[in-house]
LUMSEKE-506440 format. One record per residue (C-alpha): y, x, z; residue in three letters. Coordinates in steps of 0.001 Angstrom, whole numbers, plus 500000, padded with zeros to 6 digits. Last residue first. Example, Ala and Ser with C-alpha at 12.3 -4.5 7.8 and 13.67 -1.06 7.14 Angstrom:
2
498940513670507140SER/495500512300507800ALA/
//
This chain:
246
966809367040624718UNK/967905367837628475UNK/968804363904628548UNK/965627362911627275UNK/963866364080630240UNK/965758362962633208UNK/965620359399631205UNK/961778360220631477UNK/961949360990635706UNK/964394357954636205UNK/961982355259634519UNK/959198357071636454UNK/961100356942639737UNK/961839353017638762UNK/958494351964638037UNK/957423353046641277UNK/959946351112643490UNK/958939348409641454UNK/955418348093641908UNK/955513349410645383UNK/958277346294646120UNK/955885344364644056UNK/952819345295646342UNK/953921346039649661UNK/953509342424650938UNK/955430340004653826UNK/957161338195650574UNK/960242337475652192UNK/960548340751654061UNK/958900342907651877UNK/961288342131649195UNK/964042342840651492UNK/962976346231651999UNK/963083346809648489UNK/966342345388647928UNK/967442347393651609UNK/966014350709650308UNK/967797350290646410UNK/971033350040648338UNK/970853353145650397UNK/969566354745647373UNK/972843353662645435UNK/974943354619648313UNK/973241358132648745UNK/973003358849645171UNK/977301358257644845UNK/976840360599647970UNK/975302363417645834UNK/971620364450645556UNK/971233366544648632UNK/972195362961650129UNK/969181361685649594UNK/967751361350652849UNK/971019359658653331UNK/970380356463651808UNK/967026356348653755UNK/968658356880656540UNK/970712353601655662UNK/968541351567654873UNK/966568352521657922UNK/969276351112659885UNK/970067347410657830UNK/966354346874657326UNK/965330347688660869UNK/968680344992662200UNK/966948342607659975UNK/963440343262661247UNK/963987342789664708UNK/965814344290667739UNK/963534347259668633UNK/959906345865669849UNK/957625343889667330UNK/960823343222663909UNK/961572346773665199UNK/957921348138664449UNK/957169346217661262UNK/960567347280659789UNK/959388350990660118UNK/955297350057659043UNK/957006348400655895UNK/959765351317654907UNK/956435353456655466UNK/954376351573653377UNK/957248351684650489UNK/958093355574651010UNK/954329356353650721UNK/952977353865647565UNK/956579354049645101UNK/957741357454646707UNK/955152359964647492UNK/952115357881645018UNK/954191356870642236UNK/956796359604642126UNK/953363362463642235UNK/952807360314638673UNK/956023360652637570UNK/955838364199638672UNK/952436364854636288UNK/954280363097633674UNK/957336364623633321UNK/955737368061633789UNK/953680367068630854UNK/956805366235628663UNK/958688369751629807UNK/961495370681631331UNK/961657368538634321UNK/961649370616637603UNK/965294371357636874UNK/965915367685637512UNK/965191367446641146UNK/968353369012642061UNK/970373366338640828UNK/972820367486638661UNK/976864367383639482UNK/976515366582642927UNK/980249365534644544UNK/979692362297642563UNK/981353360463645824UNK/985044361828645235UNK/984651360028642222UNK/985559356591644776UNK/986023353820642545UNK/984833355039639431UNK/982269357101640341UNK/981278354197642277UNK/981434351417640018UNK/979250353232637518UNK/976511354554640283UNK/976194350736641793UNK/975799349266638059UNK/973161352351637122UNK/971253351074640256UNK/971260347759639669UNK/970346347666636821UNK/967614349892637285UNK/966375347491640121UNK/966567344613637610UNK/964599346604635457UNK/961791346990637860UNK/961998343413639341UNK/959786341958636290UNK/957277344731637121UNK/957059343943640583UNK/956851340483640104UNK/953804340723637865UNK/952091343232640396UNK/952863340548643463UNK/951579337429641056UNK/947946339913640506UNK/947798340934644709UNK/947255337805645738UNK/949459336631649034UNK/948095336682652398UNK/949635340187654018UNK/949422343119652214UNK/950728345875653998UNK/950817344177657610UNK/947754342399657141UNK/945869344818655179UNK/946987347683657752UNK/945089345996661039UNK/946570345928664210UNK/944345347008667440UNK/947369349587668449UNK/945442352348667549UNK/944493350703664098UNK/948419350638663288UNK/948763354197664537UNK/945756355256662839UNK/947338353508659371UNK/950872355535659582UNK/949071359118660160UNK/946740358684657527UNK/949825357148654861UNK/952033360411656216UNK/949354362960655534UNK/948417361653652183UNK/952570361573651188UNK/953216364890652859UNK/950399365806651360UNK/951591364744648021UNK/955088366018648375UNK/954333369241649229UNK/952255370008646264UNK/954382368352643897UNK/957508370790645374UNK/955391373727645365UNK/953888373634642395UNK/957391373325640514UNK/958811375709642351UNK/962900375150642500UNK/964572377797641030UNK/965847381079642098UNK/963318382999640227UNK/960797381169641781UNK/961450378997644666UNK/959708376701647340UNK/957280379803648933UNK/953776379530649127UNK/952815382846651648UNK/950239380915653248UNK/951932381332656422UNK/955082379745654077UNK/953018376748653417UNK/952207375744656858UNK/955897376395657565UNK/956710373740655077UNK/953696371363656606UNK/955724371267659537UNK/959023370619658741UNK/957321367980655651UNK/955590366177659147UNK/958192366182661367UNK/960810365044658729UNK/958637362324657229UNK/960107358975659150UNK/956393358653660685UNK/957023360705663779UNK/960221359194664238UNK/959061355898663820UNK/956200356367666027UNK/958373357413669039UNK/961066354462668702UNK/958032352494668536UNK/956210354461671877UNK/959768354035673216UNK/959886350040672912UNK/956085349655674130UNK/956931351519677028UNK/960314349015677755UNK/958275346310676942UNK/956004347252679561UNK/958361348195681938UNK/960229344679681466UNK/956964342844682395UNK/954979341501679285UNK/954224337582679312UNK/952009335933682060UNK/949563333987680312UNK/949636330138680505UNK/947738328364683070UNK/945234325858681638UNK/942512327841682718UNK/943789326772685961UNK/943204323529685344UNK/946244321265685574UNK/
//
């Protein structure tokens, strides 16, 4: 045999074991918490506080969430780059974009259904669960415009941000930390209960919702319809919000 012929020597164990605790370290940095801790006491230097009157602040909240969201998205895509990986193929893979739009409008009732079927059965399985009477979020809907203007800040900070960093999260562990299933099964549920401010019947439900989405991903290897969806939803949620204060 040639010796060109020779097949490469694989990792050593320290390497994997670096490349195992830089993913570990780029998930936490990219799971939000660093960055929304840190660009909250940004905004308090600046004297931008998160109530008025003992309400949630309306600027505030949007404000936060779409730098979070922009800051998050950078952050996320220089990793990737850093690592020689490029975002289109781990975002978008090789499917067209049109079929994964028309799927992820088809899913978005389905995932209301789903949700509203996983809230009924249980509140009435376990009411202990609805321990949150109104979610927080809904006092920042009181008016048609503020409707829209969140339903759009939904799109980009949860439909576009939450669903490329679900996929950059399940990237890394399919890579270096067990594989993808055992990612979709743990950040499933911390994603579940980065809701839980919301009630736990919200933190099941979400928890639920995460893994679909995350699923989707999976077997499709693209953001798009998950995105789609996962969009579609918040702004289905933000307008039934709205009609129920009516």
């Amino acid at each position: 045999m040639d010796a060109t012929d020779q097949p490469l020597p694989g990792p050593t164990s320290n390497e994997l074991a670096t490349a195992r605790v830089s993913a570990l370290f780029e998930i936490a940095l990219c799971s939000g918490i660093p960055s929304q801790f840190a660009l909250a006491y940004m905004f308090a230097l600046a004297g931008f506080a998160p109530l008025e009157g003992g309400e949630l602040s309306f600027p505030y909240i949007t404000t936060l969430l779409l730098v979070d969201a922009t800051v998050l998205i950078a952050l996320i895509f220089w990793l990737l780059r850093r690592h020689g990986e490029r975002p289109r193929d781990v975002f978008l893979g090789r499917l067209p974009i049109g079929p994964e739009i028309r799927l992820g409008i088809g899913l978005t009732p389905l995932v209301f259904a789903l949700a509203v079927i996983v809230l009924s059965a249980a509140r009435l399985i376990f009411p202990a669960l609805h321990n949150v009477k109104e979610n927080p979020l809904q006092q920042l809907i009181q008016t048609p415009t503020q409707a829209l203007i969140l339903a759009i800040v939904a799109t980009i900070s949860g439909g576009l941000r939450e669903e490329i960093q679900r996929a950059f999260i399940l990237h890394r562990f399919e890579q270096y930390l067990g594989g993808a299933r055992l990612g979709l099964i743990l950040y499933s549920l911390v994603f579940g209960f980065g809701h839980s401010l919301q009630g736990w019947d919200a933190v099941l439900a979400t928890a639920m919702l995460g893994a679909f989405w995350g699923a989707v991903y999976l077997v499709r290897r693209s953001i798009v319809a998950p995105v789609v969806s996962h969009s579609g939803f918040n702004a289905a949620e933000i307008f039934v919000f709205l009609a129920s204060r009516r």
